[in-house]
C-alpha positions in Angstrom: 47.0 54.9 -24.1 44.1 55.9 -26.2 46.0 54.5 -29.7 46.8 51.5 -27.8 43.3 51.1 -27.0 42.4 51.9 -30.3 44.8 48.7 -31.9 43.4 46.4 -29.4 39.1 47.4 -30.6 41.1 47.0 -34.3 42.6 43.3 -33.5 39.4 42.1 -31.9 37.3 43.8 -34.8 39.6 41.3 -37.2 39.5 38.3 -35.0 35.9 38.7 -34.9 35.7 39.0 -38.9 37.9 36.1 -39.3 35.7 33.8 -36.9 32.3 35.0 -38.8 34.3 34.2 -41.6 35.3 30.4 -40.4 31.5 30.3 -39.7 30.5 31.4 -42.7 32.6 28.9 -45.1 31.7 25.7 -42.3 27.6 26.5 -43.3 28.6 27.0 -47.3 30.1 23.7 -46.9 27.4 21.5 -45.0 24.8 23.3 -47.6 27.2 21.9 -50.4 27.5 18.7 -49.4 23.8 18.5 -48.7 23.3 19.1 -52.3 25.1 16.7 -53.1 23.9 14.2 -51.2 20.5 15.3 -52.4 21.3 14.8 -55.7 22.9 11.5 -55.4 19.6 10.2 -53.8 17.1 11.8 -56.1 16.9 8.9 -59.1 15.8 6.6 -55.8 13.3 9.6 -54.2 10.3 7.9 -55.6 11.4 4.5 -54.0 12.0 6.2 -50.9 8.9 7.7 -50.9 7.0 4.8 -51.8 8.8 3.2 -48.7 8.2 6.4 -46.3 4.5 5.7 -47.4 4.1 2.1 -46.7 5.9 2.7 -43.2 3.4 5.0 -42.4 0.4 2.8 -43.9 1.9 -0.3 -41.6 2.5 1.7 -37.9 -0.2 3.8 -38.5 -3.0 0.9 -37.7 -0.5 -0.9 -35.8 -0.7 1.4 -33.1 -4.3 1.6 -33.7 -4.8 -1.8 -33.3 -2.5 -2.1 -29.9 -4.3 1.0 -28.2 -7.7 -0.9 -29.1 -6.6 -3.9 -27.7 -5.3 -2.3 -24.6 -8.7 -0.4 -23.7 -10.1 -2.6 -22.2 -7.3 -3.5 -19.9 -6.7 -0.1 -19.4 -10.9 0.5 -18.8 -11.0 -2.5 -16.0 -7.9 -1.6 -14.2 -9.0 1.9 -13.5 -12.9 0.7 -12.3 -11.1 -2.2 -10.7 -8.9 0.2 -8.6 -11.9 2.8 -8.1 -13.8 -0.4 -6.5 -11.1 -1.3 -4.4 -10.9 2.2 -2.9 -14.7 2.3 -2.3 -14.2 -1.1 -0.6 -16.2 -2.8 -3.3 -14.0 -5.8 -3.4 -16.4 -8.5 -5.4 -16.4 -5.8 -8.5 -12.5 -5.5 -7.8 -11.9 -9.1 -7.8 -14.4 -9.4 -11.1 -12.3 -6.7 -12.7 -8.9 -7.5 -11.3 -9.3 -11.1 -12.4 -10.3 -9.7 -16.3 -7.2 -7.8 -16.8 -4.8 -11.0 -15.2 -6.6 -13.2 -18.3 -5.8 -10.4 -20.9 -2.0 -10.2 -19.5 -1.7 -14.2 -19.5 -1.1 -13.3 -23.6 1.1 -11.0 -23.2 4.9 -10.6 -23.2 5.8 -11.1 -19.1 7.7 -8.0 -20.1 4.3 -5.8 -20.3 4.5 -4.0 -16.7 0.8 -4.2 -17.2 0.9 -7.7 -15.9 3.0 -6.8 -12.4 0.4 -4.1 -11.7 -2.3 -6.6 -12.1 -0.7 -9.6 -9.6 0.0 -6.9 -7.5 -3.4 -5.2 -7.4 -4.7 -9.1 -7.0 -2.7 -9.7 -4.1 -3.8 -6.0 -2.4 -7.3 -7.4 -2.7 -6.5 -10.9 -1.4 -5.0 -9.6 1.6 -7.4 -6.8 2.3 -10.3 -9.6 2.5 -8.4 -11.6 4.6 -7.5 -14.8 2.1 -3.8 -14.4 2.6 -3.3 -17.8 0.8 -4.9 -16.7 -2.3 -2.5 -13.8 -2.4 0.7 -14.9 -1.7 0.5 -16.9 -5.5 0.1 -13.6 -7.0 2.5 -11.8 -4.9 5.6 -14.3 -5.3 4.8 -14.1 -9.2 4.9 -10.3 -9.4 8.2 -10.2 -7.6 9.6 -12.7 -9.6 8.7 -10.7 -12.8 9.7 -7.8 -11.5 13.3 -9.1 -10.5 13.5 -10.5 -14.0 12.3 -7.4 -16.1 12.0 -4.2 -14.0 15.1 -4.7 -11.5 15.7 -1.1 -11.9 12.2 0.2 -11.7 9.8 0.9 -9.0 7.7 -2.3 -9.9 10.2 -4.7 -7.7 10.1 -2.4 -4.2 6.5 -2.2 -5.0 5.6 -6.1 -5.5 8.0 -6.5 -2.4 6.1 -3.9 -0.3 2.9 -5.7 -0.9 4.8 -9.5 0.3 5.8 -7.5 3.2 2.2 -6.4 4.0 0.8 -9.7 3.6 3.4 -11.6 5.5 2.8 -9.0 8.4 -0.9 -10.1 8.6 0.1 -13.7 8.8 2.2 -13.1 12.0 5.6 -13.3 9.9 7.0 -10.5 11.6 10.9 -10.8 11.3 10.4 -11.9 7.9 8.9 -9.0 6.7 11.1 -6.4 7.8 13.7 -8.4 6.0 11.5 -8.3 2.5 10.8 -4.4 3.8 13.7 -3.0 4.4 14.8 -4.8 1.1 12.3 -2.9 -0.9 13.6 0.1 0.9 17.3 -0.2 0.1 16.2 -1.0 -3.9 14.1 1.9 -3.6 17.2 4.1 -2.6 19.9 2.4 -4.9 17.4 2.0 -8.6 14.3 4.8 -7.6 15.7 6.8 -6.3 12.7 9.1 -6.0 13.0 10.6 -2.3 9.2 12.2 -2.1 7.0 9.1 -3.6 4.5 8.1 -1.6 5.1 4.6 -2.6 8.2 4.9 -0.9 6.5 6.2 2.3 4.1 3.1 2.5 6.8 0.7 1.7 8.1 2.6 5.5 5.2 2.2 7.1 4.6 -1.4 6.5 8.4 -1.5 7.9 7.0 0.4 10.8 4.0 -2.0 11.6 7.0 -5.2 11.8 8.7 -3.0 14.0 5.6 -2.4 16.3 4.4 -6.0 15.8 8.2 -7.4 17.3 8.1 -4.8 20.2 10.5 -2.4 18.9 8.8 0.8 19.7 11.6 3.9 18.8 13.0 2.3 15.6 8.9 1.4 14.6 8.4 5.1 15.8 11.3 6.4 13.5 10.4 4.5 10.4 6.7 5.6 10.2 7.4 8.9 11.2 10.0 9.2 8.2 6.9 7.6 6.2 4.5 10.3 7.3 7.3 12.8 6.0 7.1 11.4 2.8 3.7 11.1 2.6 3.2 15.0 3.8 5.7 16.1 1.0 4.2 13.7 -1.8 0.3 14.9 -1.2 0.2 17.5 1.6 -0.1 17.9 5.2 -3.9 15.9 6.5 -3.7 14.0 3.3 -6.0 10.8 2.6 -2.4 9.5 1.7 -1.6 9.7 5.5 -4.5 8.2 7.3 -2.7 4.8 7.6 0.6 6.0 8.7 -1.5 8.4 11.3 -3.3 5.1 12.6 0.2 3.3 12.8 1.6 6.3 15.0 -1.7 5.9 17.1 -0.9 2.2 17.7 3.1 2.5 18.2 1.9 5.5 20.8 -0.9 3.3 22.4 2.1 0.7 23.0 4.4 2.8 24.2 1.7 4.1 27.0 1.5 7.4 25.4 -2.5 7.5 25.3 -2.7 10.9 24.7 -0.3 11.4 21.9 -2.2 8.1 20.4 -5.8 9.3 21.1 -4.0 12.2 18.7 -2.6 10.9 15.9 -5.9 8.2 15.7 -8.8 10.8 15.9 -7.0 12.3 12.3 -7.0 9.5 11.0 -10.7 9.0 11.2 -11.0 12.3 10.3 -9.4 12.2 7.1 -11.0 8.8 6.7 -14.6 9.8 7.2 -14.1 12.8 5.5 -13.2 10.8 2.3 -15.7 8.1 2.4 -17.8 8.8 4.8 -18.9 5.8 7.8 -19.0 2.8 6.1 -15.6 2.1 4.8 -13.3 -0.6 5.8 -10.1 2.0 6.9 -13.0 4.1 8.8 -14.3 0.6 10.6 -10.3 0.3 10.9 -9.8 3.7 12.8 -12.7 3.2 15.1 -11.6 -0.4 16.1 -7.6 1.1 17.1 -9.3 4.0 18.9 -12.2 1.0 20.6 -9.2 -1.1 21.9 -7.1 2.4 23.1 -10.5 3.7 25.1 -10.6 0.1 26.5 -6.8 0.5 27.9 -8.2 3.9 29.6 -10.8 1.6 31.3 -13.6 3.9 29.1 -15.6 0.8 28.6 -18.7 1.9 27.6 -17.2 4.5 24.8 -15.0 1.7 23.6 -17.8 -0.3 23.0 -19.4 1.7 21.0 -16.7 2.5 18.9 -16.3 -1.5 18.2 -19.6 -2.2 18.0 -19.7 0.6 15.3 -16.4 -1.4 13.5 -18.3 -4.4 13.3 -21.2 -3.5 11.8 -19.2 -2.2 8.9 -16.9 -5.0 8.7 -19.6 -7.7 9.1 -21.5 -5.4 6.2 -17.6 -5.4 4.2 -16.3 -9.1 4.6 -17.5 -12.7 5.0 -17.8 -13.8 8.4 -14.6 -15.5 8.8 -12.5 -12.4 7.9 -9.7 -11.5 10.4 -10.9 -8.1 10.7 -13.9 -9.4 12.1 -12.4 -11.7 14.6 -10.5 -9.1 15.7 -12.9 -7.0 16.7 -15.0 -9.6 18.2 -11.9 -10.5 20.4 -11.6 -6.9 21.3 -15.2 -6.5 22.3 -15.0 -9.9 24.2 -12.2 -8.3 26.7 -14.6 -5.5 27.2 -17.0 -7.9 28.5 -14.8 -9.5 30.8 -14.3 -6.3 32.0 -17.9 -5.8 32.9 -18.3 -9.1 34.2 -20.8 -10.2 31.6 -18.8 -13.4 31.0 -21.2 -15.4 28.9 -21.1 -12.5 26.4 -17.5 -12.6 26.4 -17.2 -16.1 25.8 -19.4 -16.0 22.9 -17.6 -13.3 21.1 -14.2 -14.9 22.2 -15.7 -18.7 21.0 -16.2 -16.8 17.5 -13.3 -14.8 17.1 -11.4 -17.9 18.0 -12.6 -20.2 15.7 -11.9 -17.9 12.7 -8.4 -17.3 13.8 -7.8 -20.7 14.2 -8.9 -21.4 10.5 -7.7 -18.5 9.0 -4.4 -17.2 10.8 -3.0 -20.5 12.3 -2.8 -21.6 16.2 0.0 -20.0 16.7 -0.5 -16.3 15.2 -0.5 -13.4 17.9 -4.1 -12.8 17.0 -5.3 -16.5 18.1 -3.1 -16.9 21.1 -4.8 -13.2 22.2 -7.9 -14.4 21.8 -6.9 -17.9 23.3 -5.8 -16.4 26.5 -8.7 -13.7 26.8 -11.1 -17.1 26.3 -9.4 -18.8 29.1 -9.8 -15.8 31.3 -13.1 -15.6 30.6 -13.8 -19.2 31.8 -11.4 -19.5 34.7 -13.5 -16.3 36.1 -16.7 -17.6 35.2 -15.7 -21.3 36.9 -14.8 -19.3 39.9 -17.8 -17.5 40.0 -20.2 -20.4 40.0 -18.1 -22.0 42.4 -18.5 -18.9 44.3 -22.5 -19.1 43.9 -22.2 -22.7 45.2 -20.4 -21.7 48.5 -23.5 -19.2 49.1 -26.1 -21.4 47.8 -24.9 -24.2 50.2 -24.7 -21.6 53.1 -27.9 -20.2 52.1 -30.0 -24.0 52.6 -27.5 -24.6 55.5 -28.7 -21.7 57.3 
């Protein structure tokens, strides 16, 4: 057994010769023929260094000259963005507006140009001109289908349509455009934890809410506050809006509590970040106004709308949904205290910018129309009311 052993450590000790051997020769061989090869190209060595240098000499300012050209794209973009966030959107627009006129000489190609139309369209929307933003919108998803179908820029541009159809009342349509940005996402992204993915969600959720489908609203921004959890952390400033979409779906469904929960974090996280006067702060305390108002907690909920106003009235032009939106909401709180001259003048206003703005027919308006109506069908009542006593009154 042992001699046997002994041949078997012999064979392996010669295959292993043999194959260091092999090795051995393949190297000599590559070093050969790289001599050769060496030699065969050295009467042109001075050509080819002549040519490495003039390479050099041609990219060198090339790339020079394209990273100074795109400063101050690059230099707008990020105070435009920084502006946004702070809800500074006249220095947005200015800045926003720059960068789209450095683009327009660009090759359509340039993603640069799709993050612009799309960061144009964000701002359009968030100050309530919807029809300025849909130009943009439609024109970054038609670059993005041409150049970046594979790329996160098309869910993206189709996202933002989504959002902005969902303000005009376009409700169906947008979880079509939603959900897909979502199956894109899945098929080309494929990126599981973005939190672009989990916004793209939660705008699905909001078209969900808006149509009266409560569970499959529920589900959606609850798999969008999963994502945005994993992408940035648990009480993230990520996850205020999804939080504030939960409140709302909750608020619908009757669950107050639960609601009163999930929209109290999200003006925590919100204040916490930019303190009071901020538009998603003014946003928070106008869902958590309307949900005390539900309750019947009249006097808290107006304080938490009148709070929403100021900011927004300080934020937008007059006209801005937002605004009429929160005038209609404090107008049903009037009604509710009987002070029905008040509520007519808040409903008046709030009407006549939804009218202009949104349409006759967006939910908005017709809210509004039929709060405005209540108002006056109690208030005719009521001086008919004071009639019947006057009259009984000098009768008596």
């Amino acid at each position: 057994m042992a001699e046997s052993h002994s041949k078997n450590d012999n064979d392996a000790t010669t295959s292993a010769n043999s194959h260091t051997s092999g090795v051995r020769e393949k190297v000599q061989l590559a070093r050969q023929k790289l001599r050769e090869f060496q030699e065969k190209i050295r009467p042109y060595q001075n050509t080819l260094n002549k040519v490495r240098i003039l390479l050099y000499a041609i990219a060198v300012p090339w790339a020079i000259f394209i990273a100074l050209k795109s400063m101050p794209y690059y230099a707008a973009i990020g105070k435009g963005e920084s502006y946004f966030k702070q809800g500074l959107y006249d220095a947005a627009e200015k800045e926003f507006l720059f960068c789209y006129e450095q683009c327009k000489t660009e090759d359509p190609k340039d993603p640069r140009l799709a993050r612009v139309l799309n960061n144009l369209s964000v701002l359009y929307r968030g100050t309530g001109q919807y029809r300025l933003a849909m130009p943009y919108i439609k024109e970054a998803v038609e670059i993005a289908e041409k150049y970046f179908p594979k790329r996160q820029e098309l869910p993206v541009s189709l996202s933002n349509e989504g959002s902005v159809l969902n303000e005009i009342g376009q409700y169906q349509q947008a979880e079509q455009v939603y959900r897909r940005a979502v199956q894109i996402w899945k098929d080309k992204v494929k990126k599981d934890d973005d939190s672009k993915l989990g916004s793209i969600y939660n705008g699905l959720a909001r078209s969900l809410r808006e149509q009266g489908r409560l569970d499959e609203a529920e589900a959606a921004a609850q798999r969008a506050l999963a994502i945005k959890e994993r992408a940035s952390g648990k009480d993230s400033l990520d996850s205020a809006a999804v939080l504030e979409n939960l409140g709302k779906i909750a608020e619908k469904k009757g669950a107050y509590e639960q609601a009163h929960r999930y929209l109290d974090q999200a003006l925590s996280i919100d204040r916490k970040a930019f303190g009071e006067t901020h538009p998603d702060v003014a946003s928070d305390q106008c869902s958590i106004g309307r949900l005390l108002s539900k309750e019947g907690k009249l006097v808290e909920a107006n304080e938490f709308l009148t709070r929403s106003l100021v900011t927004r009235k300080t934020l937008y032009k007059p006209e801005h949904p937002a605004i009429a939106r929160t005038l209609s909401s404090i107008g049903e709180i009037n009604i509710k205290q009987g002070d029905l001259d008040k509520a007519i003048q808040n409903l008046s206003e709030a009407l006549k910018n939804q009218t202009k703005i949104l349409g006759p027919t967006h939910p908005d308006t017709l809210e509004s129309a039929g709060e405005m109506q209540r108002a006056k069908s109690l208030l005719s009542g009521k001086d008919k009311t004071l009639q019947r006593n006057s009259t009984v009154i000098k009768g008596g």
